[in-house]
PDB file of N, CA, C and O in Angstrom:
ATOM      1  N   UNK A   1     -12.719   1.353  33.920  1.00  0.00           N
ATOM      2  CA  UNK A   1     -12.684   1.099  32.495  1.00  0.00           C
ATOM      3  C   UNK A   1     -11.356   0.460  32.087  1.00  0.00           C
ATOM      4  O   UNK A   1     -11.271  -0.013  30.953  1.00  0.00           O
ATOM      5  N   UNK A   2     -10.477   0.418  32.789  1.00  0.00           N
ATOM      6  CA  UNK A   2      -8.820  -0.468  32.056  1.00  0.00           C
ATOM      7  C   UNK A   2      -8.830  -1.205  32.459  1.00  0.00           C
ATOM      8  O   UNK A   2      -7.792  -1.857  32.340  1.00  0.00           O
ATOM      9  N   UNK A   3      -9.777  -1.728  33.172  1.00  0.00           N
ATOM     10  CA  UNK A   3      -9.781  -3.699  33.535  1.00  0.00           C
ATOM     11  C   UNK A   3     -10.355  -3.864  32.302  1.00  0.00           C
ATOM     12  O   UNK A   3      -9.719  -4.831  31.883  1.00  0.00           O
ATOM     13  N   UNK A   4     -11.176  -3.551  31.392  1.00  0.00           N
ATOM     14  CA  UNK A   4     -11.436  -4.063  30.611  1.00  0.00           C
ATOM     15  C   UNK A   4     -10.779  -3.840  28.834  1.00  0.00           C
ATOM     16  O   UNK A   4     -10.654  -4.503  27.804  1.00  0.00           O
ATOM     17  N   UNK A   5     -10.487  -2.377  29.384  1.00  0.00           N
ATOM     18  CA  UNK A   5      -9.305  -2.098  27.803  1.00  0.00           C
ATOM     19  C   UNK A   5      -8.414  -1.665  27.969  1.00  0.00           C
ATOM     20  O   UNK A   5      -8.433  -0.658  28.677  1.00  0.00           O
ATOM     21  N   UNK A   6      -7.008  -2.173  27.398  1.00  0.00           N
ATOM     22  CA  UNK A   6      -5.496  -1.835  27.347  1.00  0.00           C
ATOM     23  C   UNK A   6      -5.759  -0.549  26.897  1.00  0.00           C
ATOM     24  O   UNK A   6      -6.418  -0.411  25.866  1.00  0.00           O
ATOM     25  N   UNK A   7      -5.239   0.667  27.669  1.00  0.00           N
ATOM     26  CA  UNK A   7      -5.454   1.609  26.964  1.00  0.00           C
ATOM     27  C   UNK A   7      -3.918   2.265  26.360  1.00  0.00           C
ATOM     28  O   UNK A   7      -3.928   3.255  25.629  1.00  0.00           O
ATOM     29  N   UNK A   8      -2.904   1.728  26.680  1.00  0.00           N
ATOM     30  CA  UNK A   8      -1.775   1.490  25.872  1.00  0.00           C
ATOM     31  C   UNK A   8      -1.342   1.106  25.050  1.00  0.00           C
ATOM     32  O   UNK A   8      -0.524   1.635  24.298  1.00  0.00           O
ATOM     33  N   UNK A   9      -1.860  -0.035  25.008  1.00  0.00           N
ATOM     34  CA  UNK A   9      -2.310  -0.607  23.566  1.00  0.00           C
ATOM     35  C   UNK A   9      -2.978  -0.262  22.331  1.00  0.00           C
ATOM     36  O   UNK A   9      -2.637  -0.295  21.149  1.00  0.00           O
ATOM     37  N   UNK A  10      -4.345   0.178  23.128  1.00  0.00           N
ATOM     38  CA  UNK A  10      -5.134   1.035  21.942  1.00  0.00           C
ATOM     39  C   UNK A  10      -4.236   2.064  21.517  1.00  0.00           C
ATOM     40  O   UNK A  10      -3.784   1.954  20.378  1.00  0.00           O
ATOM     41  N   UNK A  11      -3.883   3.064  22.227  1.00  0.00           N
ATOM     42  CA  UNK A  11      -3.158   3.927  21.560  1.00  0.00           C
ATOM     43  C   UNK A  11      -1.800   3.621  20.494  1.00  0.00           C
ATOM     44  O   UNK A  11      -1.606   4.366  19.534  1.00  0.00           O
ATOM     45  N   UNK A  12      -1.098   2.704  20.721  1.00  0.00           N
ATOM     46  CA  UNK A  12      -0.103   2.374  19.913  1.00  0.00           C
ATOM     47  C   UNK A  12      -1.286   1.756  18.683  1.00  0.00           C
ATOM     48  O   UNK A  12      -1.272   2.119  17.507  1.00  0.00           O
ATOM     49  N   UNK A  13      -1.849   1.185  19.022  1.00  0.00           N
ATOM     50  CA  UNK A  13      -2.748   0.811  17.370  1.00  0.00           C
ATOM     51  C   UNK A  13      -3.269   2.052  16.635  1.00  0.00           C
ATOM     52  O   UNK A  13      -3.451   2.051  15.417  1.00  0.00           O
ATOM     53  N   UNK A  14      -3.517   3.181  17.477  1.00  0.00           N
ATOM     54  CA  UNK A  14      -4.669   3.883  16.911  1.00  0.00           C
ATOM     55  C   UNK A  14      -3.129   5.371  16.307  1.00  0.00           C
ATOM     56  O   UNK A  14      -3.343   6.253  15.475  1.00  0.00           O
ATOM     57  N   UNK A  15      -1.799   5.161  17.044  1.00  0.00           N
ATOM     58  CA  UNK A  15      -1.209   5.687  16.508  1.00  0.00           C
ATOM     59  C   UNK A  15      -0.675   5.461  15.243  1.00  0.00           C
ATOM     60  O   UNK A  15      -0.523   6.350  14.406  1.00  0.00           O
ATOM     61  N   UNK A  16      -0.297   3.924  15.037  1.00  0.00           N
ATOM     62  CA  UNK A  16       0.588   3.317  14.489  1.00  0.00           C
ATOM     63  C   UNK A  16      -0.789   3.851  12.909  1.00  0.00           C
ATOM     64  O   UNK A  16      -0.621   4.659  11.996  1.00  0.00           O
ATOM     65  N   UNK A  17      -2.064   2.926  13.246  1.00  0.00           N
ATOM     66  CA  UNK A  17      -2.871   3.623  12.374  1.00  0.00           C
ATOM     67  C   UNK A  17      -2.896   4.672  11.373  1.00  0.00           C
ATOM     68  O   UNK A  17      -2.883   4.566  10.146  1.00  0.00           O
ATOM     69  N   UNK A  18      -2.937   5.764  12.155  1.00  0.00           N
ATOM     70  CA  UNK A  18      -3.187   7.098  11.506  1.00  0.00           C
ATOM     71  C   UNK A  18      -1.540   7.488  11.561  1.00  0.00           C
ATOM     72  O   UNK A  18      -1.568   8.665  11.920  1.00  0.00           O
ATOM     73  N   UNK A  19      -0.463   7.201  11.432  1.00  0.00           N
ATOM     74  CA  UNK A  19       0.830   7.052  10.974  1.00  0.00           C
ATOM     75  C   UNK A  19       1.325   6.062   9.237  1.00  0.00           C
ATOM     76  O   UNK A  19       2.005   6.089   8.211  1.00  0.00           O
ATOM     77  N   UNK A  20       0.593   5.511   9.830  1.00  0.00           N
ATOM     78  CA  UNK A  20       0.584   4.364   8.752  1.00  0.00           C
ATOM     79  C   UNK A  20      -0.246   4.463   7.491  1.00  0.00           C
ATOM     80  O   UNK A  20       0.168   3.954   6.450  1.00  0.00           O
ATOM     81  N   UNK A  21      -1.516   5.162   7.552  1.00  0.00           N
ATOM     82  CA  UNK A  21      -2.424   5.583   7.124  1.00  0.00           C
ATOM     83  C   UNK A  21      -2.480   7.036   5.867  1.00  0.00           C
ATOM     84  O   UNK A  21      -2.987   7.095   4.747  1.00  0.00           O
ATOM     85  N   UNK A  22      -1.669   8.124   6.731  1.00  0.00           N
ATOM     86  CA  UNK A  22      -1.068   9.362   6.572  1.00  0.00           C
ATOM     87  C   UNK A  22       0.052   9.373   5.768  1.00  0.00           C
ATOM     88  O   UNK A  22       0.186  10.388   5.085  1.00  0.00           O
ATOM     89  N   UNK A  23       0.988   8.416   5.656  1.00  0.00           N
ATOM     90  CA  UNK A  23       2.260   7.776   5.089  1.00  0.00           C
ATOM     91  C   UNK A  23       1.960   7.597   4.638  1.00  0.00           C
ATOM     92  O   UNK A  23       1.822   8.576   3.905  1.00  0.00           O
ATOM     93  N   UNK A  24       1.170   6.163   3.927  1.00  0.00           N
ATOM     94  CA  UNK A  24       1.168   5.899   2.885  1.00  0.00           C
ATOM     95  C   UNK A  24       0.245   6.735   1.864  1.00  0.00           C
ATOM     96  O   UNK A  24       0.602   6.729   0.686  1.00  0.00           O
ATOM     97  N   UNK A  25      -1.041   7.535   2.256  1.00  0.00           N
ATOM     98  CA  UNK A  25      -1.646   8.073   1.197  1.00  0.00           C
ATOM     99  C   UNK A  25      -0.378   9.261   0.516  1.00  0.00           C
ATOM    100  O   UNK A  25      -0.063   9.516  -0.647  1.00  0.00           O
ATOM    101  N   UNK A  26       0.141   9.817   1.905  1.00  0.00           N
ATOM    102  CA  UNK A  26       1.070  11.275   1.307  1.00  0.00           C
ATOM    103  C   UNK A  26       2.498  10.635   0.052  1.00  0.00           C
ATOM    104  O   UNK A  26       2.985  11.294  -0.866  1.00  0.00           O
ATOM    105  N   UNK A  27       2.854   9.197   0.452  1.00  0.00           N
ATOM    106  CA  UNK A  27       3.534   8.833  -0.656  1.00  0.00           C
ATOM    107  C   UNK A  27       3.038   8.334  -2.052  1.00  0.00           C
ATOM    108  O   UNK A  27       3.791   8.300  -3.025  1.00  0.00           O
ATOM    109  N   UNK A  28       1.818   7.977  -2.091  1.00  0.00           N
ATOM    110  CA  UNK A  28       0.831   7.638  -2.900  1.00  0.00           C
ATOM    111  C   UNK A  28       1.020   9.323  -3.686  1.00  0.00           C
ATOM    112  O   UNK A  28       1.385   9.330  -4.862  1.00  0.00           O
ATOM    113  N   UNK A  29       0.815  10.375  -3.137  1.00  0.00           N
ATOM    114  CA  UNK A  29       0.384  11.102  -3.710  1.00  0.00           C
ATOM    115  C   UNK A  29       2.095  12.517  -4.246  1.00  0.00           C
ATOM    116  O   UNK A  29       2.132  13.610  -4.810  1.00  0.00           O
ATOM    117  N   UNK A  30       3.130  11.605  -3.651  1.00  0.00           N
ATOM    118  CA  UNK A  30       4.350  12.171  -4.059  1.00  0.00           C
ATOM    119  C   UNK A  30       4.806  11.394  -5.596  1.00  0.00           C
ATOM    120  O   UNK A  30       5.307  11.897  -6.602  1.00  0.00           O
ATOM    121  N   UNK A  31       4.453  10.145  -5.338  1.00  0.00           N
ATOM    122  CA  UNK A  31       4.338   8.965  -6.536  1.00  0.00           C
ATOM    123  C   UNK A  31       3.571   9.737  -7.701  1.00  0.00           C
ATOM    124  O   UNK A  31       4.103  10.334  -8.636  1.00  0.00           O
ATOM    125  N   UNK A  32       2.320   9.608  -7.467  1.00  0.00           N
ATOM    126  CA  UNK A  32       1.325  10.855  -8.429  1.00  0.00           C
ATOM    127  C   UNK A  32       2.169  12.142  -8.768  1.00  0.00           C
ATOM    128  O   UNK A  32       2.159  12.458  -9.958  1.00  0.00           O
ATOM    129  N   UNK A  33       2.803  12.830  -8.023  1.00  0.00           N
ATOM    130  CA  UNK A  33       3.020  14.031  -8.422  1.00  0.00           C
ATOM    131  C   UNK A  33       4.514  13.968  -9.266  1.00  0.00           C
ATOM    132  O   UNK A  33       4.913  14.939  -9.910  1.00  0.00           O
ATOM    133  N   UNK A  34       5.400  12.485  -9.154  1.00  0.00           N
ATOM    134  CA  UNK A  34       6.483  12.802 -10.052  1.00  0.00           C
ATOM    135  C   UNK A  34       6.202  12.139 -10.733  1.00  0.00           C
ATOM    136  O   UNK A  34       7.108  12.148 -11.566  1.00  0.00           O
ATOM    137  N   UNK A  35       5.091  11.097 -11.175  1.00  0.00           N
ATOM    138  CA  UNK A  35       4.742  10.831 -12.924  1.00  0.00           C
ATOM    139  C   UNK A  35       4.355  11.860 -13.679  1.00  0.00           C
ATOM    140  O   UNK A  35       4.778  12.207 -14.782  1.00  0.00           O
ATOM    141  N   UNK A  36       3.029  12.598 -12.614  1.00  0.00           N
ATOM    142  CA  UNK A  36       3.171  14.154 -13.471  1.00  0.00           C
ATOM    143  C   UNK A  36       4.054  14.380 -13.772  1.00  0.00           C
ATOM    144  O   UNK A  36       4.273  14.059 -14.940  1.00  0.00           O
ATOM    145  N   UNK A  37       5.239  15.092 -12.996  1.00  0.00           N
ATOM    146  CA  UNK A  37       6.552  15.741 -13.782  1.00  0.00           C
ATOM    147  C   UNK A  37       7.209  15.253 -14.249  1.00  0.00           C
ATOM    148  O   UNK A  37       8.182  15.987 -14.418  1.00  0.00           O
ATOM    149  N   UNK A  38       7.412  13.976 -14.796  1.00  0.00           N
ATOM    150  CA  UNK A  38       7.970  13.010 -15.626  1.00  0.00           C
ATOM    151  C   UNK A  38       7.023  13.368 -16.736  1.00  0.00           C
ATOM    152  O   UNK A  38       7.551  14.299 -17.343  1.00  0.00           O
ATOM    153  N   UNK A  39       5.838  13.053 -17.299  1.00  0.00           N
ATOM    154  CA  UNK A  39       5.339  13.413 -18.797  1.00  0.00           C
ATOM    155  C   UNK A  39       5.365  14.873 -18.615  1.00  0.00           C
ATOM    156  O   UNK A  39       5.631  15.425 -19.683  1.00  0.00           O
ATOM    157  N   UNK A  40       5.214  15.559 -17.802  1.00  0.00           N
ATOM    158  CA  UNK A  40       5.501  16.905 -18.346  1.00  0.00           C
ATOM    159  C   UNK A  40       6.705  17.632 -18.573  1.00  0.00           C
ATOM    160  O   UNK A  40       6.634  18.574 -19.362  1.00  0.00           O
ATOM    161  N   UNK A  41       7.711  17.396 -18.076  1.00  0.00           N
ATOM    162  CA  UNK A  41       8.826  17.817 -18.132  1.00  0.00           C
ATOM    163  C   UNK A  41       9.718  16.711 -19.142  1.00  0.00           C
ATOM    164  O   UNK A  41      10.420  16.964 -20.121  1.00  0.00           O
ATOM    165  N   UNK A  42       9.461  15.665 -18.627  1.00  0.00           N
ATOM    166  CA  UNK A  42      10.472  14.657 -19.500  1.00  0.00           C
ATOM    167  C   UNK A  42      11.560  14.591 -18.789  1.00  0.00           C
ATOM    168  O   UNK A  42      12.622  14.416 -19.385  1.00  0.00           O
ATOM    169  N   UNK A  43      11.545  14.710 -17.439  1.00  0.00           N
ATOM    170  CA  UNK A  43      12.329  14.173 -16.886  1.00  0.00           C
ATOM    171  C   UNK A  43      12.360  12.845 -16.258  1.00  0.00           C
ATOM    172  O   UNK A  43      11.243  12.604 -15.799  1.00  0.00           O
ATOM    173  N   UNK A  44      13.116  11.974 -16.071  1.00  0.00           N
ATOM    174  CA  UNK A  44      13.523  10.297 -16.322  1.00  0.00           C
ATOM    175  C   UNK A  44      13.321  10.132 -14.211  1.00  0.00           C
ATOM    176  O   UNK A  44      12.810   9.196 -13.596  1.00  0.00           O
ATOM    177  N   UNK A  45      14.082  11.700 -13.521  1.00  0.00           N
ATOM    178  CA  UNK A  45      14.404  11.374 -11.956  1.00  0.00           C
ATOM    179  C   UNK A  45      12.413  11.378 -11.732  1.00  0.00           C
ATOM    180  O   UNK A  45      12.120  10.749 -10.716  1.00  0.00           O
ATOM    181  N   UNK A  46      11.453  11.815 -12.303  1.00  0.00           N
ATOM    182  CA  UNK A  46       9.901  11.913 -11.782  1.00  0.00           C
ATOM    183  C   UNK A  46       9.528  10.430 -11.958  1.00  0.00           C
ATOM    184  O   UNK A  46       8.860  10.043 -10.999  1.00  0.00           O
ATOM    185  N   UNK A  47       9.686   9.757 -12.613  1.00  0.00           N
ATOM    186  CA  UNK A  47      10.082   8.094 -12.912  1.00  0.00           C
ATOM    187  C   UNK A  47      10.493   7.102 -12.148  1.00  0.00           C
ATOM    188  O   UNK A  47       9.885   6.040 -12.016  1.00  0.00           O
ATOM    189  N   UNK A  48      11.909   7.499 -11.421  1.00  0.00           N
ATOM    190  CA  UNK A  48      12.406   7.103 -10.591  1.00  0.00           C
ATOM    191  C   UNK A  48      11.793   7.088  -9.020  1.00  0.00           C
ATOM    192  O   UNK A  48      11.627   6.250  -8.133  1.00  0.00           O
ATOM    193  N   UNK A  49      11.564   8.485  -9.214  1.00  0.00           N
ATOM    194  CA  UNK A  49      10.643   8.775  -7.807  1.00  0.00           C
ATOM    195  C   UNK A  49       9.164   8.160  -7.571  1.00  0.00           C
ATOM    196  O   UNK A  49       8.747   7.833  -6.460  1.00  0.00           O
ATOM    197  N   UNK A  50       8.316   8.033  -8.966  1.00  0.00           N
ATOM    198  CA  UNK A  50       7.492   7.534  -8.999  1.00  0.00           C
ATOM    199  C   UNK A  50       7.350   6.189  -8.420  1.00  0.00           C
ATOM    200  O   UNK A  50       6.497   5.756  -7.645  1.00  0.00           O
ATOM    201  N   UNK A  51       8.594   5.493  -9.084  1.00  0.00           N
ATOM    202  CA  UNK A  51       8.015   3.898  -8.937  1.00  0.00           C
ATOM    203  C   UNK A  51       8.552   3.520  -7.318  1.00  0.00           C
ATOM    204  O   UNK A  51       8.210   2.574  -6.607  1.00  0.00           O
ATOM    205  N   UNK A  52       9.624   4.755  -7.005  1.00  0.00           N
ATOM    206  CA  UNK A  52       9.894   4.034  -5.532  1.00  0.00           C
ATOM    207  C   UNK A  52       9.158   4.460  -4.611  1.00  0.00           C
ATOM    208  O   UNK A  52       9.232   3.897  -3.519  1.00  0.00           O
ATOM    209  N   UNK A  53       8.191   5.640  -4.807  1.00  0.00           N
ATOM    210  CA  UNK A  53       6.590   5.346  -3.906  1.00  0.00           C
ATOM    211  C   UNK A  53       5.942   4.239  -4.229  1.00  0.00           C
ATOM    212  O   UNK A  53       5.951   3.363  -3.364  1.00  0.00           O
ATOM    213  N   UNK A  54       5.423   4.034  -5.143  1.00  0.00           N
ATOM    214  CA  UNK A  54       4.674   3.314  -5.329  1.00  0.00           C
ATOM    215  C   UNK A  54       4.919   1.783  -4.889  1.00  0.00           C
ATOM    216  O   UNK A  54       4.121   0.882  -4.631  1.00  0.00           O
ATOM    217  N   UNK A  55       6.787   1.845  -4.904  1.00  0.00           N
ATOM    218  CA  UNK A  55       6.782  -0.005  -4.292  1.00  0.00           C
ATOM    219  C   UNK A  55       7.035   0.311  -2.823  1.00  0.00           C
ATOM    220  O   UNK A  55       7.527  -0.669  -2.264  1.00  0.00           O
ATOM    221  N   UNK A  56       6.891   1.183  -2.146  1.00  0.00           N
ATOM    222  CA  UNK A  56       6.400   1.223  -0.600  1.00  0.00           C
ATOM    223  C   UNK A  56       5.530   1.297  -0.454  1.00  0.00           C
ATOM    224  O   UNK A  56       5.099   0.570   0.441  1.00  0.00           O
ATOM    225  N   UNK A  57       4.672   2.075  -1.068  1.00  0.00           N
ATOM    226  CA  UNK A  57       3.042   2.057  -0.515  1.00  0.00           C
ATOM    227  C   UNK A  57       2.428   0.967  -1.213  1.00  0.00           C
ATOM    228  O   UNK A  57       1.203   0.891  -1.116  1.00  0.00           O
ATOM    229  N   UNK A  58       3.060   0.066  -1.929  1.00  0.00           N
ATOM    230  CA  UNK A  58       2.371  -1.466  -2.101  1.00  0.00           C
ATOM    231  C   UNK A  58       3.497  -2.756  -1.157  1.00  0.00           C
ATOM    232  O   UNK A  58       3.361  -3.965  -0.967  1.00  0.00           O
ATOM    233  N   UNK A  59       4.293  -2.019  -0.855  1.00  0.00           N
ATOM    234  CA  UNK A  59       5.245  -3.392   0.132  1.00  0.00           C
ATOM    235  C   UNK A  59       4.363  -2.929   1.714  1.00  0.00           C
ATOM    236  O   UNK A  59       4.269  -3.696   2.672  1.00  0.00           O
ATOM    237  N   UNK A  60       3.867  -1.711   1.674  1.00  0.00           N
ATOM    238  CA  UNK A  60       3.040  -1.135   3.063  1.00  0.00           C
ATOM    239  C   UNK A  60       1.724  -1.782   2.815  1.00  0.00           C
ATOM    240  O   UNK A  60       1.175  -2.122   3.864  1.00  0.00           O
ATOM    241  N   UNK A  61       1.211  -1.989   1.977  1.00  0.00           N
ATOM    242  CA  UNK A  61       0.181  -2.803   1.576  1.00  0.00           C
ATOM    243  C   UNK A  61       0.132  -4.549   1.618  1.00  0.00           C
ATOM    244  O   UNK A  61      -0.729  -5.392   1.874  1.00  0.00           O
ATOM    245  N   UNK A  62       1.287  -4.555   1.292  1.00  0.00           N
ATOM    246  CA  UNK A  62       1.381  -6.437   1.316  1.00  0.00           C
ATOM    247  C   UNK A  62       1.493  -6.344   2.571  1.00  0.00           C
ATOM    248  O   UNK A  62       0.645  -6.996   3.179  1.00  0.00           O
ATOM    249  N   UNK A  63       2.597  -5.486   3.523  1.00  0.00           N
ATOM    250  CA  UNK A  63       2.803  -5.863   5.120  1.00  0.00           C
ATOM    251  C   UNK A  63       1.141  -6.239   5.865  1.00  0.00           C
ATOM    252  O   UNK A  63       0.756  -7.311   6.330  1.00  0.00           O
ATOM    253  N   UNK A  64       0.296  -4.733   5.741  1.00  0.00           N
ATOM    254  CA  UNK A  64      -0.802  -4.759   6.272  1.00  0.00           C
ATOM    255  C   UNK A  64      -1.667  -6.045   6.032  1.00  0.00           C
ATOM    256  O   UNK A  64      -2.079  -6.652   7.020  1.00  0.00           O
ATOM    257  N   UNK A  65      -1.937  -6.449   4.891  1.00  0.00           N
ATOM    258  CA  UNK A  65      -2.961  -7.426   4.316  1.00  0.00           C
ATOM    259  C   UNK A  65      -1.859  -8.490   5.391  1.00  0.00           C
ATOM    260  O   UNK A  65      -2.333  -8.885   6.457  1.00  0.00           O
ATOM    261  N   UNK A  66      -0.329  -8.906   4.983  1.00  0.00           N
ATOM    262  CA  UNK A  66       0.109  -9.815   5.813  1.00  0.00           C
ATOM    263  C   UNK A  66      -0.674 -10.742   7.758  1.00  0.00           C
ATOM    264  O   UNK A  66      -1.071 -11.812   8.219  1.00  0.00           O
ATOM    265  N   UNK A  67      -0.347  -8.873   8.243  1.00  0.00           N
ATOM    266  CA  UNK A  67      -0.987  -8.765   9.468  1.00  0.00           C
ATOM    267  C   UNK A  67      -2.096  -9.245  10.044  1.00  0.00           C
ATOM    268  O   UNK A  67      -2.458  -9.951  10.985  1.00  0.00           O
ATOM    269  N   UNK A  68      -2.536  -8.567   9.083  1.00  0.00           N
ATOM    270  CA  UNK A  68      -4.350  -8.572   9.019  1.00  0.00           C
ATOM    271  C   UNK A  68      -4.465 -10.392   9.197  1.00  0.00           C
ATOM    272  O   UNK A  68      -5.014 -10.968  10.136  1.00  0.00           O
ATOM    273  N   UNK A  69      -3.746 -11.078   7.952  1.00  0.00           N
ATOM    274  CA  UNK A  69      -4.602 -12.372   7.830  1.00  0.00           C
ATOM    275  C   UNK A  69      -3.495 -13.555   8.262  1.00  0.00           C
ATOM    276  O   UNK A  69      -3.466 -14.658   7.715  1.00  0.00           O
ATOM    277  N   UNK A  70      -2.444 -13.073   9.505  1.00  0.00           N
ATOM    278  CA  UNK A  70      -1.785 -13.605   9.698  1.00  0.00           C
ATOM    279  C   UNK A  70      -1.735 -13.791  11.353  1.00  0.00           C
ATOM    280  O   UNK A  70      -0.843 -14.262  12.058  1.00  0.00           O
ATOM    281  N   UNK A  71      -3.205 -13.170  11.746  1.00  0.00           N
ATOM    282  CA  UNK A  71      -3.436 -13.474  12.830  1.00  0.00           C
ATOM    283  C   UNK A  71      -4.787 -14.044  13.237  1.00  0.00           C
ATOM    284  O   UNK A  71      -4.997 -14.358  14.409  1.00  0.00           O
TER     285      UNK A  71
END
C-alpha cells in the first residue's frame, strides 16, 4: 500500500488539518466569548480580544482559500 500513498504526507495533511481546523473554530469561539463580555460588562479589553480573533481566524481563512486555489 505505500507505493501507492505517501503515508507521511497524508499524515502531515491530516494533522496540519485537524490543527488548523480546531484553532481556528476554538478562536472563533474566544472572539464570541469576549464580545459577550464586552456588552456585558462594558469592558473595552473583550473588544480588543474580540477583533484580534477574529482577524486570525479570517487571515487563517484568506491563507487556506489562498492554498486551496493557488495550486
Amino acid at each position: 500500500m505505500d507505493k501507492y500513498i505517501d503515508l507521511p504526507a497524508l499524515g502531515q495533511v491530516l494533522l496540519a488539518s485537524v490543527v488548523g481546523g480546531i484553532g481556528l473554530v476554538a478562536l472563533f469561539a474566544i472572539g464570541l466569548r469576549g464580545l459577550s463580555a464586552a456588552q456585558d460588562d462594558g469592558h473595552n479589553s473583550g473588544y480588543l480580544v474580540a477583533g484580534s480573533s477574529f482577524a486570525v481566524v479570517l487571515t487563517g481563512i484568506a491563507l487556506g482559500l489562498y492554498a486551496l486555489l493557488a495550486a
